[in-house]
C-alpha positions in Angstrom: 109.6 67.1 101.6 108.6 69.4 104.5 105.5 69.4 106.3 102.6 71.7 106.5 102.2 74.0 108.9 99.3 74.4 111.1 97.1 76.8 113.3 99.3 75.2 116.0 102.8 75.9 116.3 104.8 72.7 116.3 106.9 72.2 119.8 110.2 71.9 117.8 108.9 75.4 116.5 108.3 76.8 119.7 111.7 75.1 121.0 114.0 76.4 118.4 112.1 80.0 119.3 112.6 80.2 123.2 116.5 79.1 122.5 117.2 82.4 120.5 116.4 84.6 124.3 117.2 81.8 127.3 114.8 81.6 130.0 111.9 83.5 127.9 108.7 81.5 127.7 106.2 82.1 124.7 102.5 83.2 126.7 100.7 83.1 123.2 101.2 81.8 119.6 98.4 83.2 117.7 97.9 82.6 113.7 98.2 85.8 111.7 95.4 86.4 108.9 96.3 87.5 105.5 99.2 85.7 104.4 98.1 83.6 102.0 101.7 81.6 100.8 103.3 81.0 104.0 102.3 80.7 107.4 102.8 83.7 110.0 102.4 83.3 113.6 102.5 86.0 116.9 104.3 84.8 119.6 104.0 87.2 122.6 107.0 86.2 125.3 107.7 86.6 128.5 111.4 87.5 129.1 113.4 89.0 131.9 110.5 90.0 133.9 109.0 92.4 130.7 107.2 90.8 127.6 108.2 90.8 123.6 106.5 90.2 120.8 107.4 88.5 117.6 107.0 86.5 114.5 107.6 83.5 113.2 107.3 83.1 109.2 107.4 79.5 108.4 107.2 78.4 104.7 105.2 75.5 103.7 104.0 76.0 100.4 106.1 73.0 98.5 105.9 74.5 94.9 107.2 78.1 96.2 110.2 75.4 98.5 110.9 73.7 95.1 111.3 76.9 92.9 113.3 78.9 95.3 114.7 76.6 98.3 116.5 79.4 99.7 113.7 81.2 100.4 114.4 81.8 104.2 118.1 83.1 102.9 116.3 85.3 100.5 114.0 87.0 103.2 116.9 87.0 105.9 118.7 88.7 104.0 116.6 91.4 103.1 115.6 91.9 106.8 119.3 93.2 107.6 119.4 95.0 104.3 115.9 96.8 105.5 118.0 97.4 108.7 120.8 98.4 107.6 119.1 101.4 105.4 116.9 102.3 108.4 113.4 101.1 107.2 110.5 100.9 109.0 110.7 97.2 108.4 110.5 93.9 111.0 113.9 93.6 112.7 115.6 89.6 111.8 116.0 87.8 115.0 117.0 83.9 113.8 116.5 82.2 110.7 115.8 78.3 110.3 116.9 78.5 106.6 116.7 75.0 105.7 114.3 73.4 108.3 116.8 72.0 110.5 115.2 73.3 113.8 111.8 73.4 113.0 111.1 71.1 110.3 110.3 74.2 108.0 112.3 76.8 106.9 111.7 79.5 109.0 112.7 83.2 109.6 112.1 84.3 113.6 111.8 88.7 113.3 110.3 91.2 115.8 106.5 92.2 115.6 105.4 95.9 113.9 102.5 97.4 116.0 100.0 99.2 113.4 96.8 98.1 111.6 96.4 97.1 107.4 94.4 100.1 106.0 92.4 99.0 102.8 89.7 101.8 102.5 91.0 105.1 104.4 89.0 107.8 105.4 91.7 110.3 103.9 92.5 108.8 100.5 94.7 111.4 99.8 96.7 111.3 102.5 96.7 107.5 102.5 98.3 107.6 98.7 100.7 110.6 99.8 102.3 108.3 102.7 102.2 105.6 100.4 104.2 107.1 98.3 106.5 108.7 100.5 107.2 105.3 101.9 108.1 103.6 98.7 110.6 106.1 97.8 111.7 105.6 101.1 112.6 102.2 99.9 114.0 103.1 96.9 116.5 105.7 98.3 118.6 102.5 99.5 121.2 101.2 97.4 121.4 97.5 96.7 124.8 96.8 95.1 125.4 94.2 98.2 122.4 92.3 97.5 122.6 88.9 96.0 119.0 88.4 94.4 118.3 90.7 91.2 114.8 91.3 89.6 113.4 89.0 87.2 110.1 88.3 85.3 107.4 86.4 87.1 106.1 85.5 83.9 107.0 83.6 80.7 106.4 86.5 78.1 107.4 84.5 74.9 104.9 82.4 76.5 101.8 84.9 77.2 99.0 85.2 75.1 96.2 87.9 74.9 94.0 86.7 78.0 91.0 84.3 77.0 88.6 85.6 79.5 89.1 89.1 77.9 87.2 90.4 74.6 90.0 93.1 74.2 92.3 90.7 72.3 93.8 93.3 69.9 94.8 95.5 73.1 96.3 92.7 74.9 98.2 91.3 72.0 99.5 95.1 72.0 100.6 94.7 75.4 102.7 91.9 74.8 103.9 93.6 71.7 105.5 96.2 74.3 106.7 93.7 77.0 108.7 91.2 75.1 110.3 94.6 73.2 113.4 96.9 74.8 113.0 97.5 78.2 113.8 101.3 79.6 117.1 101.6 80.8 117.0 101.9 84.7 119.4 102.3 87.6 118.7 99.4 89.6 118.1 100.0 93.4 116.4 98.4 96.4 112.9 97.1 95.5 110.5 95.4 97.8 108.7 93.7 95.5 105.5 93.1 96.5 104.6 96.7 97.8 100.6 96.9 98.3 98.3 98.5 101.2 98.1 94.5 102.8 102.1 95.0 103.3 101.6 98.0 105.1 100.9 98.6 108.7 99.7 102.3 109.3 99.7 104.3 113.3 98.2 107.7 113.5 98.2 108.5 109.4 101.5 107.3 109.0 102.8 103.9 107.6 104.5 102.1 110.8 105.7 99.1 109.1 106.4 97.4 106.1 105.9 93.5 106.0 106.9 90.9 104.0 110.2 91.5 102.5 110.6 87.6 101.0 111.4 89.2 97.4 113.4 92.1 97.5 115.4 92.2 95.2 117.9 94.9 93.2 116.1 96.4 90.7 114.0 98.9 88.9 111.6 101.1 91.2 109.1 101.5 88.3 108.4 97.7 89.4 107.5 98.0 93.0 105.1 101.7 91.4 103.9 98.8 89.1 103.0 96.3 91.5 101.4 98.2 93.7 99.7 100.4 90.8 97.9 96.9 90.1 96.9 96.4 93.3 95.1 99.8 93.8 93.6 99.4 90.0 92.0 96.2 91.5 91.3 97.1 94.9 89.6 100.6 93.8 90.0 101.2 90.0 92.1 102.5 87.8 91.7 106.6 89.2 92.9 105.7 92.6 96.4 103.7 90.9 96.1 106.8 89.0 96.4 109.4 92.1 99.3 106.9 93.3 101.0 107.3 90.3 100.9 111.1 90.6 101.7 110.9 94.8 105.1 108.8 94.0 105.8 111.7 91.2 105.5 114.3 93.9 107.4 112.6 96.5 110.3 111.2 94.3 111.0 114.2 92.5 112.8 115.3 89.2 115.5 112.4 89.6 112.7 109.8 88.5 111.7 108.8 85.3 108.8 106.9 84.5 107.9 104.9 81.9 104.8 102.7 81.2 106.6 99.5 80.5 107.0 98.4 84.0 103.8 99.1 84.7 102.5 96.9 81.6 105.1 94.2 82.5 103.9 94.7 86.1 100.0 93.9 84.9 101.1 90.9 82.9 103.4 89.7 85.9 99.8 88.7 88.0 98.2 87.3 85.0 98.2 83.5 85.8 94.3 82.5 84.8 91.4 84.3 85.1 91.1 87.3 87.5 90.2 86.4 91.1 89.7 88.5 94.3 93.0 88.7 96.7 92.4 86.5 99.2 94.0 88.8 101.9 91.8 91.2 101.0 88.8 89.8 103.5 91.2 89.4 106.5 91.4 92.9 106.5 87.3 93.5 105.9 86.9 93.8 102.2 84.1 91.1 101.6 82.3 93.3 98.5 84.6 92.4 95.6 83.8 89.9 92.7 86.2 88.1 90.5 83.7 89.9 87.2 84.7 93.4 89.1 88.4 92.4 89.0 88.3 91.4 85.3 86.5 94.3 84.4 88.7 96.4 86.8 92.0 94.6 85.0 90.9 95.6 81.3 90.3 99.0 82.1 93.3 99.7 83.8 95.2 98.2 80.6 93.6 100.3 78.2 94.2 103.2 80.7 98.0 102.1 80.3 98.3 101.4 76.1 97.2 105.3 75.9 100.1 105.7 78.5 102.5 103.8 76.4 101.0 105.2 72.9 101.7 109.0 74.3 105.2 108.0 75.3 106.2 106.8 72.3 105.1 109.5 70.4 
């Protein structure tokens, strides 16, 4: 059983920190909005007469510790992967992987300068970069990665929503899902790609955060995922407009297919509809949870005609 963490970091946290760079001293630990399964801190340093920043992820949540222990391997790992294939990504300094140090598994990376963008003045452009960031991504192979993508939800499980009228669609849906998936190659995929995992610096995306589920897999996932997102944050034309940007910026050599992003809708159906909670970190306070349902049942009637044309 580990403990929680805290708006304070722990000493043995800070300890464990200063001994990966001897003689640095930590000036500021400051609590990190927006995560909302783990806790993130800042920790600006003084070392060698110059200063550093960096971050310390510590993970606390005790049903995501029981379902995956490894979780600090899994996100360590995908650090040096990022590395390795030259992504904008946080760079891994130390990992606590089992809590040893710190008394929760922790992973010790540097700090990304850039801002979350949620509402852009140039929403084209903002989609374009996106885009061209994601494929990015999936330009990196993954053969030497030891996690592989899999369903977050039970689909022989999954019924037709209760909270939506449109039961006939939905059962549809799951019609499609639990059938023959597209044959894919599998590559690098972060897995939870959305605009609050993106840190942006004159127009252009500057980092990507939060790499604690990539995985080998199918790109159409991470288009899914963060096809979703946009269909909730803004509706169903802006995941639209994403949709087309990736097209543009991937080229002929991509394929894609509606089923990942139905299996991608079903994958964040765990109760009703609710607003992100990141979401207000970042100054988006005007959502509802009604707007999300609503928002959620369009964009899944948007993707049956999808599906319906494609298998014509």
């Amino acid at each position: 059983m580990y403990p929680h963490a805290s708006s304070v970091l722990a000493q043995r946290s800070r300890d464990w920190i200063v001994a990966q760079a001897p003689g640095s001293e930590i000036m500021a630990a400051t609590r990190l909005a927006g995560s909302t399964s783990s806790t993130l801190h800042r920790l600006d340093l003084r070392l060698g007469g110059g200063g550093q920043s960096w971050v310390v992820r510590q993970f606390d949540n005790a049903a995501w510790l029981e379902e995956e222990p490894d979780v600090a391997v899994h996100e360590a790992a995908a650090l040096r992967h990022a590395a390795d294939c030259g992504l904008p990504a946080p760079r891994l300094i130390a990992a606590d992987t089992w809590g040893e140090a710190c008394g929760l598994p922790s992973v010790l990376m540097t700090h990304l300068e850039g801002q979350v963008v949620l509402r852009p003045t140039d929403p084209v452009g903002w989609l374009d970069e996106m885009a061209r960031a994601l494929v990015r991504i999936h330009a990196c192979p993954a053969e030497s990665l030891g996690w592989e993508y899999f369903s977050y939800q039970n689909l022989e499980a999954f019924g037709p929503p209760e909270w939506s009228a449109q039961r006939e669609a939905w059962s549809e849906v799951i019609r499609i899902v639990r059938g023959p998936r597209p044959a894919y190659a599998a590559t690098f995929i972060h897995r939870d790609f959305h605009p609050a995992n993106l840190l942006w610096q004159g127009g252009q995306v500057s980092g990507v955060v939060d790499w604690v589920n990539a995985c080998r897999g199918p790109a159409g996932i991470d288009l899914g995922h963060c096809r979703v997102d946009l269909a909730q944050l803004h509706g169903t034309e802006v995941a639209d407009a994403f949709l087309n940007a990736y097209l543009r910026a991937a080229g002929p050599g991509f394929r894609y297919h509606p089923y990942w992003d139905l299996l991608s809708l079903v994958d964040v159906l765990f109760g009703p509809p609710t607003v992100y909670p990141g979401w207000a970190a970042f100054g988006v306070y005007d959502l509802t949870d009604r707007l999300m349902a609503q928002r959620l049942e369009a964009y899944m009637l948007s993707l049956l005609g999808r599906a319906r044309e494609a298998a014509c």
